[in-house]
KOLFI-577246 format. One line per 8 residues: number of its first residue (from 1); their letters; for each residue x, y, z of N, C-alpha, C, O. Coordinates in steps of 0.1 Angstrom, whole numbers. Each point is the difference from the previous one (the first is absolute). Example, Ala and Ser with C-alpha at 12.3 -4.5 7.8 and 13.67 -1.06 7.14 Angstrom:
BEGIN
1 = as = 132 -57 78 -9 12 0 9 12 0 10 0 7 ~ -14 11 -14 9 11 0 -8 11 8 5 11 1
% end
This chain:
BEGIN
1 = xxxxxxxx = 8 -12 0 -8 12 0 9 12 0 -3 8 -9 ~ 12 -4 17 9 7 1 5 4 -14 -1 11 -4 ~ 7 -21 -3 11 1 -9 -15 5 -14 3 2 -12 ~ -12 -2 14 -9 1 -8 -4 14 -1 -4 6 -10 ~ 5 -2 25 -2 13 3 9 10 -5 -3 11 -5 ~ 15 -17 6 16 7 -8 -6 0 -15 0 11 -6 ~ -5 -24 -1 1 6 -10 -8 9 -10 2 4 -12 ~ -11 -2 18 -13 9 -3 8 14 -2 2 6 -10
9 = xxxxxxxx = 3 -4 24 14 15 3 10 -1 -11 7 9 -3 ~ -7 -23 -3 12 4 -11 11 -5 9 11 -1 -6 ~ -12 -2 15 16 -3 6 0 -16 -1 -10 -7 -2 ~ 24 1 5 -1 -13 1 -4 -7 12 -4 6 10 ~ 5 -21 -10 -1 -6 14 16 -1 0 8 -2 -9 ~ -5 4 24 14 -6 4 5 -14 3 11 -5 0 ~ -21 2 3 2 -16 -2 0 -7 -14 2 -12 0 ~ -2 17 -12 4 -2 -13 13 6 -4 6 -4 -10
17 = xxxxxxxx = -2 12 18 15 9 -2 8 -9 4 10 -2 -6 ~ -12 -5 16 6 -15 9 2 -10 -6 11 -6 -2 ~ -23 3 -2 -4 -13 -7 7 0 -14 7 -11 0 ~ -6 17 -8 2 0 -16 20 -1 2 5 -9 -6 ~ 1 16 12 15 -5 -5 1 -14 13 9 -8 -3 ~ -14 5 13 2 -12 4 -5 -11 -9 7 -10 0 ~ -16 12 -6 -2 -13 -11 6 1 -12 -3 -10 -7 ~ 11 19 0 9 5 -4 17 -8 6 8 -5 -8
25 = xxxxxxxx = -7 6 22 13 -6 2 -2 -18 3 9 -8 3 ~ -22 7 -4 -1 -15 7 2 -8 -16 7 -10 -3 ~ -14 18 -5 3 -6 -14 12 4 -5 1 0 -12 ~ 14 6 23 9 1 -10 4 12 -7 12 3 -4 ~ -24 5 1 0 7 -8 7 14 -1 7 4 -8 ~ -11 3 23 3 12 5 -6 11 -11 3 12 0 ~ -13 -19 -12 -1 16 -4 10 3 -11 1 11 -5 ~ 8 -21 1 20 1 -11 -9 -13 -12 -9 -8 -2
33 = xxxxxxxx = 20 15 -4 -3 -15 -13 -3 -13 2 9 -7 4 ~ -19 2 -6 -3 -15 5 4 -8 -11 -6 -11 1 ~ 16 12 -12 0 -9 -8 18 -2 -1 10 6 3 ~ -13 -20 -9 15 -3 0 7 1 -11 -6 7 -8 ~ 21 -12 4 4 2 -15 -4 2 -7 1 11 -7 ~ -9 -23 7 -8 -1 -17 -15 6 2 -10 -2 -8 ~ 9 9 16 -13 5 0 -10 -6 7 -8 7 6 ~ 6 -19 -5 -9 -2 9 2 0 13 11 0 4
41 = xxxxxxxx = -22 -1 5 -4 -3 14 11 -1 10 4 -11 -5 ~ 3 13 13 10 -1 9 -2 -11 8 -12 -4 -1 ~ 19 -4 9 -3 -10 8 -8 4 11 -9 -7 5 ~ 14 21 -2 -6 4 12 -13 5 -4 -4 7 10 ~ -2 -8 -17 -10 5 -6 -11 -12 1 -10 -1 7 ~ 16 -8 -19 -7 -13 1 -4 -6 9 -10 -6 -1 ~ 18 7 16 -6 -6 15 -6 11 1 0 0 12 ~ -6 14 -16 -8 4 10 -12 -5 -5 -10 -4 6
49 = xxxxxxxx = 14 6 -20 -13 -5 -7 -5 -13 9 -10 1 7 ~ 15 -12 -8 -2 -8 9 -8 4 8 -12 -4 1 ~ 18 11 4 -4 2 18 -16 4 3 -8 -5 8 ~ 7 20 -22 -13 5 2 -11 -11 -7 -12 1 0 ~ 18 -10 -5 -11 -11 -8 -4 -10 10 -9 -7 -2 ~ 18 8 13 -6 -11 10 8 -14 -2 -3 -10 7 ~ 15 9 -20 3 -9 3 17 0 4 9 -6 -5 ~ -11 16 14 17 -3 2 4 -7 14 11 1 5
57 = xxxxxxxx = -20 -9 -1 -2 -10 14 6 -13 -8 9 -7 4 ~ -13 7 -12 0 -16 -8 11 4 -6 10 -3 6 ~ -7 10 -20 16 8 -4 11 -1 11 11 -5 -2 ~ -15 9 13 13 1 6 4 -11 10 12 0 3 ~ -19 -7 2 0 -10 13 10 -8 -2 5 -3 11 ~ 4 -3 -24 10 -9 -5 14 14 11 10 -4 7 ~ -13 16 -8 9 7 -1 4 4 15 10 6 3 ~ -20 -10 4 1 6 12 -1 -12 8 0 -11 -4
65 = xxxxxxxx = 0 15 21 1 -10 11 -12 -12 -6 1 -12 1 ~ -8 16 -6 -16 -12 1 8 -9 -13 -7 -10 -2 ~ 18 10 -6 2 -7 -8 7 -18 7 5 -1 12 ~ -7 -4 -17 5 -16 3 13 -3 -5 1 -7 -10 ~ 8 10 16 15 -6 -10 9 -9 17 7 2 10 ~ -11 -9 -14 6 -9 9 18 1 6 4 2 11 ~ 3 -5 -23 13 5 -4 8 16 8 11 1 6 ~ -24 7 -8 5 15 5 -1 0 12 8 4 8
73 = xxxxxxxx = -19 -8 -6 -8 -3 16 15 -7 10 4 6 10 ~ 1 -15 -13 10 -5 7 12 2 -1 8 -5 8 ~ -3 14 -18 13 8 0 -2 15 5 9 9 1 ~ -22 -7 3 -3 17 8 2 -4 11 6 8 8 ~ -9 -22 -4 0 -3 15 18 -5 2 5 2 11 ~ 0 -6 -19 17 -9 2 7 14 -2 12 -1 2 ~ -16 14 -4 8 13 -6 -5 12 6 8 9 3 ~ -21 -7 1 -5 14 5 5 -1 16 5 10 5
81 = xxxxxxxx = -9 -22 2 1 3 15 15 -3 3 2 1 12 ~ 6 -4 -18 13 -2 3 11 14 -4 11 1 5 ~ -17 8 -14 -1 13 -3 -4 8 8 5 11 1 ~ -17 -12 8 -5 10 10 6 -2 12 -2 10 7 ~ 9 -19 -1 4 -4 8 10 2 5 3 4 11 ~ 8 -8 -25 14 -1 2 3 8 -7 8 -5 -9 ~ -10 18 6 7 12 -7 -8 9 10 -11 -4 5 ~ 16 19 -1 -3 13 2 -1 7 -11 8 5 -8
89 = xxxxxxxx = -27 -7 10 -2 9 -13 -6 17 5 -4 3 11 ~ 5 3 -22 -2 18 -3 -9 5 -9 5 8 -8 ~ -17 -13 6 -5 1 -12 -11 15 1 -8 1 8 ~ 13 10 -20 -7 7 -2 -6 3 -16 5 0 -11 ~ -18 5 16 -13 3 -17 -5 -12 -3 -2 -3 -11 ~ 1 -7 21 -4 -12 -8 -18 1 -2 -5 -10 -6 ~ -1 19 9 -15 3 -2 -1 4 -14 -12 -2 -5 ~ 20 8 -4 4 3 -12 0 -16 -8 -5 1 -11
97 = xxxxxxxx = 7 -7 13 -5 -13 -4 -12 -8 -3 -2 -11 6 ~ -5 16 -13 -16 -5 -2 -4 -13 6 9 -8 1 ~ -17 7 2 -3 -14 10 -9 -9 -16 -1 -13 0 ~ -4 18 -10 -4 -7 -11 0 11 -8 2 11 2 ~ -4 -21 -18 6 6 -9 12 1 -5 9 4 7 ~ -8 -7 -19 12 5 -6 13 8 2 0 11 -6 ~ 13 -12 14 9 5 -2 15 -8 0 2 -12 0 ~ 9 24 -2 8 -6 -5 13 4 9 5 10 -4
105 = xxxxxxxx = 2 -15 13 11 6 9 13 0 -5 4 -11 -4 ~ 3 20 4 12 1 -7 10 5 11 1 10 7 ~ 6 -20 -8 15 -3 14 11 6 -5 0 1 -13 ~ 12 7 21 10 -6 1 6 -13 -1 -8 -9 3 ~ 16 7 -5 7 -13 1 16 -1 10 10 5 -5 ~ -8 -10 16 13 -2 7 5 -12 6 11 -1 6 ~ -23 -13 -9 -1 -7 9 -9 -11 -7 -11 0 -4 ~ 23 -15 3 -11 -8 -2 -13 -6 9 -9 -8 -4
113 = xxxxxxxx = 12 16 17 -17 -3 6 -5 14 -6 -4 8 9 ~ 3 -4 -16 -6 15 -5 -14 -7 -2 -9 3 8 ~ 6 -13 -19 -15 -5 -4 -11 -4 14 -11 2 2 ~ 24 -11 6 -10 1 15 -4 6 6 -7 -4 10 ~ 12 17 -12 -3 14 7 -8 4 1 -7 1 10 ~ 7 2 -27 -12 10 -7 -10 -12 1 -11 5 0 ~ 10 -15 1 -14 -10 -1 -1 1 14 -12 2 4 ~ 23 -2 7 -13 6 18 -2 10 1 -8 2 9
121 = xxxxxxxx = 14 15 -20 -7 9 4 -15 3 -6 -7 9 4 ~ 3 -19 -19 -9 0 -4 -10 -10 5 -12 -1 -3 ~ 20 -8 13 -14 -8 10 -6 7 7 -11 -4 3 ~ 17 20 3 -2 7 11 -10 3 -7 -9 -5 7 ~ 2 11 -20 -9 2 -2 -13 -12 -12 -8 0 -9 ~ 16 -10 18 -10 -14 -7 1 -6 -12 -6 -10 -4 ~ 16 18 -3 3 -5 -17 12 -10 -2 11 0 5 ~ -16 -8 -13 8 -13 -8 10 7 -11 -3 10 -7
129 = xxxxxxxx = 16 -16 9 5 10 -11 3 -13 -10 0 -12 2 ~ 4 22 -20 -1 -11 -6 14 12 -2 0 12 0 ~ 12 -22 -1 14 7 -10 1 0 -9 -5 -10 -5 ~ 10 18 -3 8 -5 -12 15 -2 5 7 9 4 ~ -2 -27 -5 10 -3 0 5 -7 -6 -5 -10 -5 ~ 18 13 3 7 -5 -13 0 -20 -3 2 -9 8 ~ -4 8 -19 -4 -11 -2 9 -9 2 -5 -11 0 ~ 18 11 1 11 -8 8 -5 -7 11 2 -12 1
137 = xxxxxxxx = -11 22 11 -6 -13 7 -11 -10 0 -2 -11 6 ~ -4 17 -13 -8 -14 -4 8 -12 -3 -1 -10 7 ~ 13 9 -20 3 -11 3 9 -4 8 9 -7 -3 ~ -10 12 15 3 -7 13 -5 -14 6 -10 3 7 ~ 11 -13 -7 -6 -12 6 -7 4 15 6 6 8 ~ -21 -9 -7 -6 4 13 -1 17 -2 -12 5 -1 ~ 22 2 2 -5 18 -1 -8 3 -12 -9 8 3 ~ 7 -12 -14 -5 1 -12 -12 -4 5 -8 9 4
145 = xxxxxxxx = 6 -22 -4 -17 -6 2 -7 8 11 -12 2 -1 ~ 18 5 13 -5 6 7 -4 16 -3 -9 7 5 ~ 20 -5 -12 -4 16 -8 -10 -4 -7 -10 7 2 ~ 10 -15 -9 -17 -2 -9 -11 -1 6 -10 5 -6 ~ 9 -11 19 -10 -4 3 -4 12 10 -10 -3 8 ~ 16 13 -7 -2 16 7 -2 7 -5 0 11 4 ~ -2 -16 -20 -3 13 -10 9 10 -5 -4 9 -6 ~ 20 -13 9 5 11 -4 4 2 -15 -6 -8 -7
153 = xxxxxxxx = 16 17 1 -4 5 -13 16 -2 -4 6 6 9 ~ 4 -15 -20 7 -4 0 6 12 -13 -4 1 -12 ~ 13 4 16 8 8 -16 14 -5 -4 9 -3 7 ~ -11 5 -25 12 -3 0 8 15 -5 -3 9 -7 ~ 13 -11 15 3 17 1 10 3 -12 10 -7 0 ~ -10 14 -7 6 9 -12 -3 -11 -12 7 -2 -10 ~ -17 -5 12 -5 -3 -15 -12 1 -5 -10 1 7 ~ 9 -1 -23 -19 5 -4 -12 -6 10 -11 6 3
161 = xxxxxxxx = 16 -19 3 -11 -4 7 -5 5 9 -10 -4 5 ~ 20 19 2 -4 4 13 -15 7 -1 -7 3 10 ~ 4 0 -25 -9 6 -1 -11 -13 6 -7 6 9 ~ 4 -15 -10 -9 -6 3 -4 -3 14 -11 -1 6 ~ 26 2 -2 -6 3 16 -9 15 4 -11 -1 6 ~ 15 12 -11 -7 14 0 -12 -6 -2 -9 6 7 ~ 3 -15 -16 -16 -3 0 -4 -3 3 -12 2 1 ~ 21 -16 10 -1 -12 12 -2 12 9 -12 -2 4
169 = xxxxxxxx = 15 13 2 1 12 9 -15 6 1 -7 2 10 ~ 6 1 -25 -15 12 0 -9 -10 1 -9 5 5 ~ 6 -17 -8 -10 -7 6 -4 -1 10 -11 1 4 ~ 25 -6 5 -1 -4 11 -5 16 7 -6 1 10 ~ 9 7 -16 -5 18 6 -19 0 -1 -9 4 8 ~ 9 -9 -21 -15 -3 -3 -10 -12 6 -12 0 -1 ~ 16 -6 5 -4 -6 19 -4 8 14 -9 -3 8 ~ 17 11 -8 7 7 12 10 -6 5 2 1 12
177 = xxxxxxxx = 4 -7 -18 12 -5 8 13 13 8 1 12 -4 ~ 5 -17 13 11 10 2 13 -5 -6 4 -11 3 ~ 5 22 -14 7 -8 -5 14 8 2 1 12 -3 ~ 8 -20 9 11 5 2 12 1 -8 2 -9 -8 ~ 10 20 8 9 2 -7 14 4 4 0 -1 12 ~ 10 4 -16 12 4 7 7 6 -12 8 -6 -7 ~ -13 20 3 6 9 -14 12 -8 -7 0 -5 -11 ~ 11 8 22 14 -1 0 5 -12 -8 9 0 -8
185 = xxxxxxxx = -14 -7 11 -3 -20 -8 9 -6 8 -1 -12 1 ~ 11 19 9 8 -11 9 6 8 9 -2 12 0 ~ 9 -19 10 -1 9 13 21 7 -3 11 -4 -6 ~ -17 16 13 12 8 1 8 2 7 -2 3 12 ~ 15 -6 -20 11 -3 8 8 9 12 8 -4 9 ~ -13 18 -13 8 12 7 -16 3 11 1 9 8 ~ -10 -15 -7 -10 1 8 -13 16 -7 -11 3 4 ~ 17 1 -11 -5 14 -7 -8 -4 -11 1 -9 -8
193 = xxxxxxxx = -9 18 10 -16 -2 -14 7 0 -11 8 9 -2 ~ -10 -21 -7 4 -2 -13 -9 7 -10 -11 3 3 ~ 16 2 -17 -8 2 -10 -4 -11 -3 7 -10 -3 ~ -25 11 1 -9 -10 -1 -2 0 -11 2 10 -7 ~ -7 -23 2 0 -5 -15 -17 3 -2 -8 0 9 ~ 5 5 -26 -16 4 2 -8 -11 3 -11 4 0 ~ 13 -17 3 -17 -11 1 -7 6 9 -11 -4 0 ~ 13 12 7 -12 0 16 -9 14 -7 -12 2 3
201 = xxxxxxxx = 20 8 -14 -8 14 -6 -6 -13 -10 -10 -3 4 ~ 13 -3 -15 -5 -7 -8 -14 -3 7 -10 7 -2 ~ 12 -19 11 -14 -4 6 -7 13 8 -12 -2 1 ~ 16 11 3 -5 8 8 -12 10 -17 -13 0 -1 ~ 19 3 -5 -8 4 -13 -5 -9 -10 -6 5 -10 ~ 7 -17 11 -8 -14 -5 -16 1 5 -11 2 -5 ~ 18 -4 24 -15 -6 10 -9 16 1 -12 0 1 ~ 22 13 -2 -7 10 12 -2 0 14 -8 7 7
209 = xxxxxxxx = 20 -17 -4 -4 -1 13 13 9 5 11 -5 -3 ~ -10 18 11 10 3 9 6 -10 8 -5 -9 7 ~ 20 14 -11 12 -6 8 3 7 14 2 12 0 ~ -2 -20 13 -1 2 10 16 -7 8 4 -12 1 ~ 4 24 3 15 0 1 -1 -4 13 -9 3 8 ~ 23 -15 -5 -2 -3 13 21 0 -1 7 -3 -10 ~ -5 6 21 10 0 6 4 -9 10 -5 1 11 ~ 17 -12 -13 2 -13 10 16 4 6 8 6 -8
217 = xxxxxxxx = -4 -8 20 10 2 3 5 -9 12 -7 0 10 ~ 14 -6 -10 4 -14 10 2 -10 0 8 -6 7 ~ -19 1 -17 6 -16 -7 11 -3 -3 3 -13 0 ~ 5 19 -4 16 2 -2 9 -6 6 10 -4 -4 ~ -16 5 21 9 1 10 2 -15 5 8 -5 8 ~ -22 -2 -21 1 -13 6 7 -10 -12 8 -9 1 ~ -13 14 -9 1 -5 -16 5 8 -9 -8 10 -3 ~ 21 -10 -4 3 7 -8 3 -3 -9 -2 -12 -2
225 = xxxxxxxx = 8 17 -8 3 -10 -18 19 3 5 5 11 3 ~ 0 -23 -4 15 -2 3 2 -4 17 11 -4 4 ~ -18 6 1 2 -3 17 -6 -13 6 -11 -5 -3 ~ 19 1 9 -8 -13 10 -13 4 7 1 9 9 ~ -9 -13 -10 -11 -1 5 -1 6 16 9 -7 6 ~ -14 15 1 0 3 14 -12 1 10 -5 9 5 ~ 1 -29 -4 -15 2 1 0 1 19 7 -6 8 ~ -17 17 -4 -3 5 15 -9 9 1 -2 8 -9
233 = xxxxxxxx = -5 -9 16 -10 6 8 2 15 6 8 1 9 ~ -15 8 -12 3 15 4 0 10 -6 -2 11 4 ~ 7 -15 -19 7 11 -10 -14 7 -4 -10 -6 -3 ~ 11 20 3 -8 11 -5 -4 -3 -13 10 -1 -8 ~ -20 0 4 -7 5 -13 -8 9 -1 -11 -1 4 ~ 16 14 -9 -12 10 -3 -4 0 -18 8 -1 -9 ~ -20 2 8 -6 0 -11 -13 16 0 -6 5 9 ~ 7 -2 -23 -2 14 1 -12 0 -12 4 -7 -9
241 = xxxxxxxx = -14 11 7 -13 -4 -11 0 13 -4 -5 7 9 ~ 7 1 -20 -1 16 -4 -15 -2 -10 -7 -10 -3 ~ 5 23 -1 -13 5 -8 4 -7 -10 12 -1 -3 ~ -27 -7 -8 0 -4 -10 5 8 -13 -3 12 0 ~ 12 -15 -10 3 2 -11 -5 0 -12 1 -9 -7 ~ -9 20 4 -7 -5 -12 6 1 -16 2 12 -4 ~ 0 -22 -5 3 4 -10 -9 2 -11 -10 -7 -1 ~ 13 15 -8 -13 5 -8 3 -7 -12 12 -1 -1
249 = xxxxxxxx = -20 -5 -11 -3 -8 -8 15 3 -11 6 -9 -5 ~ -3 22 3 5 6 -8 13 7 5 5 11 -3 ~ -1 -19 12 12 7 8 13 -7 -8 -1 -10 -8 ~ 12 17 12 12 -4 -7 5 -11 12 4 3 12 ~ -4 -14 -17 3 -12 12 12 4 6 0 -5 12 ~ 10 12 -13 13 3 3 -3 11 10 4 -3 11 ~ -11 15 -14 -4 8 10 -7 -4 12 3 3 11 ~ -14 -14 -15 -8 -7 11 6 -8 8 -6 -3 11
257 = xxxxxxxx = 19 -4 -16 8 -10 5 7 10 14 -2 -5 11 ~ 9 15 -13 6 11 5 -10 3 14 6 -1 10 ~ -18 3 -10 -11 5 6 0 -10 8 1 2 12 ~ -4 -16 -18 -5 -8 12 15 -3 7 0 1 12 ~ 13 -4 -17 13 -3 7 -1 16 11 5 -2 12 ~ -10 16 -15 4 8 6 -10 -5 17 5 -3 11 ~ -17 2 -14 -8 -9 9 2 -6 8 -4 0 12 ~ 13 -7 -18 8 -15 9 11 6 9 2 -2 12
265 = xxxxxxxx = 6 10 -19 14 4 7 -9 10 15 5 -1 11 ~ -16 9 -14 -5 7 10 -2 -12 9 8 -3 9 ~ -16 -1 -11 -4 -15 10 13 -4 6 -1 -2 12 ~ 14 0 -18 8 -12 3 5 13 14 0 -4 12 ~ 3 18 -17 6 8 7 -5 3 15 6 2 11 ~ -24 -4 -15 -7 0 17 2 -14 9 -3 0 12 ~ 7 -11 -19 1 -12 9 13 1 1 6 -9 7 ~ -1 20 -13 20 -5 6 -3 10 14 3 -4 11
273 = xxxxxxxx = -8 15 -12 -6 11 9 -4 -9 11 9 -1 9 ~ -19 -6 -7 -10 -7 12 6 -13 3 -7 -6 8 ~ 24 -2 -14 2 -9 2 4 6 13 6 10 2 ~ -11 -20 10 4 -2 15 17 -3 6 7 6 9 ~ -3 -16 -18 12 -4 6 12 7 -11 -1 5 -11 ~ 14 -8 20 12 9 -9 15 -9 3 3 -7 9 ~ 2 10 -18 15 -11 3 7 -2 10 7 10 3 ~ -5 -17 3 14 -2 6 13 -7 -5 2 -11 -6
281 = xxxxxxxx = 6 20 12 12 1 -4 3 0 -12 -4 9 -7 ~ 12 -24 3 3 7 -16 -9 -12 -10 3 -4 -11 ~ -15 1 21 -13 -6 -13 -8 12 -3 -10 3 5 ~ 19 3 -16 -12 11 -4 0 -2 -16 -7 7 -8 ~ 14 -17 3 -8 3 -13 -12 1 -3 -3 5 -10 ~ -5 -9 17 -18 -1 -5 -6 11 3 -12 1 0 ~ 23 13 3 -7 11 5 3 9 -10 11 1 -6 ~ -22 6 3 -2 13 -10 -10 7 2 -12 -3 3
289 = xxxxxxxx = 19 20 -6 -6 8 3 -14 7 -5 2 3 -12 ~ -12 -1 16 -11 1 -6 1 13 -8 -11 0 -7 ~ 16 9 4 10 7 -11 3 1 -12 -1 9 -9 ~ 8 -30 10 4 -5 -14 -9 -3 -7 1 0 -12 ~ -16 -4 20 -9 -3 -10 -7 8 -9 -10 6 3 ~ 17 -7 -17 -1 6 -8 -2 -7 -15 9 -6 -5 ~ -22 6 -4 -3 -3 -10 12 3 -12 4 10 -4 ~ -2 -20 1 12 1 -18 -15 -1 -12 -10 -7 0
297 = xxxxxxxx = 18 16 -10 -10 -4 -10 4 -12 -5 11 -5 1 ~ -24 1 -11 -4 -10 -8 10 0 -14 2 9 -8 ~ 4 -20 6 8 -1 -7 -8 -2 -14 -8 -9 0 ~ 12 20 -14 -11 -3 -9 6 -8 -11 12 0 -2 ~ -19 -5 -4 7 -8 -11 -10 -10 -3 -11 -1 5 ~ 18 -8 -18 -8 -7 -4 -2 -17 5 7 0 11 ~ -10 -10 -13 -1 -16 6 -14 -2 5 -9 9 2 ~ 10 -26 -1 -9 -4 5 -11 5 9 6 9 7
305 = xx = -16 -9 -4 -12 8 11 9 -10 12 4 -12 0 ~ -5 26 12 4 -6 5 -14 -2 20 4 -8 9
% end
């Protein structure tokens, strides 16, 4: 009655001033270009559509906790509580992480526990992550069958095929799946944000789905690439979740590549900031200053999608 009254006066209702960009952000949209490369529909678009059709209960349930994967179900349990437990964690922005729906997390890399990381800071908000990881491990005896049967997304890295994973990716976006990435393609040896290779702007302007920067810092201290393994109970992990990245259909992948690594290095610099513990004596290589985290650009050139 009210809002009826407004409009007789010519003025609006304010509860439609409300209402219209929140269903606007629930579909993704914000009100910006809803269409992808080639013109059509954005991913983020297509689940809202879902959504407002009433069937994104059934659409998404594979994607979320109500899904049945038996497989996942028992490596969340052999992997998440042995992670909450036996690491000191620091986790900040993890609300920035949609609880459903479509997105896509883009890491640092310093650490081969880096993928167990980012998959407990995306349990904190209830999401299954699917990787793209390099297809070397699949054929792994036992690691392989178990990557498959968790859904994850297998690339082969610097050849034409990698493109097929990018489709293996926006599918799984077109689910709602949450799909994980690490720019850089391997972890860094000086501990410092690498120039990121374009797949994560590729898929990010494929699906329409913003890239959402996370910063990992500590895994290092346990697992490193050239070091003996240093497995113990205590070591700090801070993990840092920044504002989504949006790339636009028509962006120069190289520029966008730039944007989301600048993202990441912000992220990486507030978890070197909030990490708790600090060297002693002369074990300080694992220490750097939140300073150095600093984005390199995107190396441009021609080859394989990478």
């Amino acid at each position: 009655m009210r809002c009826e009254r407004l409009r007789k006066l010519g003025a609006g209702c304010p509860g439609e001033a409300i209402r219209e960009p929140l269903l606007r952000a629930i579909e993704g949209t914000d009100g910006e270009d809803d269409t992808d490369a080639s013109g059509g529909p954005t991913v983020a678009t297509r689940v809202g559509r879902r959504r407002s059709s009433g069937r994104c209960r059934k659409d998404h349930r594979p994607a979320y906790a109500t899904g049945v994967e038996p497989v996942y179900v028992l490596a969340r349990g052999a992997v998440i509580q042995p992670l909450r437990h036996g690491l000191r964690w620091t986790v900040e922005g993890a609300h920035r992480i949609p609880t459903f729906g479509p997105v896509v997390l883009a890491s640092n890399h310093v650490s081969y526990l880096d993928p167990l990381l980012l998959a407990y800071v995306a349990d904190q908000r209830r999401r299954r992550v699917r990787f793209l990881a390099k297809a070397e491990l699949f054929d792994k005896r036992g690691l392989g069958w178990a990557l498959g049967r968790i859904r994850q997304i297998p690339v082969q890295r610097n050849t034409a095929d990698a493109a097929s994973s990018l489709d293996a990716a926006v599918a799984a976006l077109e689910t709602g799946e949450c799909v994980t990435v690490f720019p850089e393609g391997t972890i860094s040896l000086d501990l410092e944000p690498m120039a990121g290779k374009t797949g994560t702007a590729r898929l990010a302007a494929a699906s329409g789905v913003p890239v959402t920067p996370v910063g990992l810092w500590g895994g290092h201290r346990i697992m490193f690439k050239g070091r003996k393994p240093r497995w113990r109970t205590g070591v700090a992990v801070a993990a840092v979740v920044g504002d989504p990245v949006r790339i636009g259909p028509g962006e120069d992948l190289y520029e966008a590549t730039d944007r989301i690594m600048t993202a990441i290095a912000a992220c990486v610099a507030r978890a070197r900031a909030i990490y708790p513990q600090r060297p002693k004596g002369d074990d300080d290589w694992w220490w750097r200053d939140e300073r150095t985290a600093v984005a390199r650009p995107a190396v441009r050139g021609g080859g394989a999608p990478q």
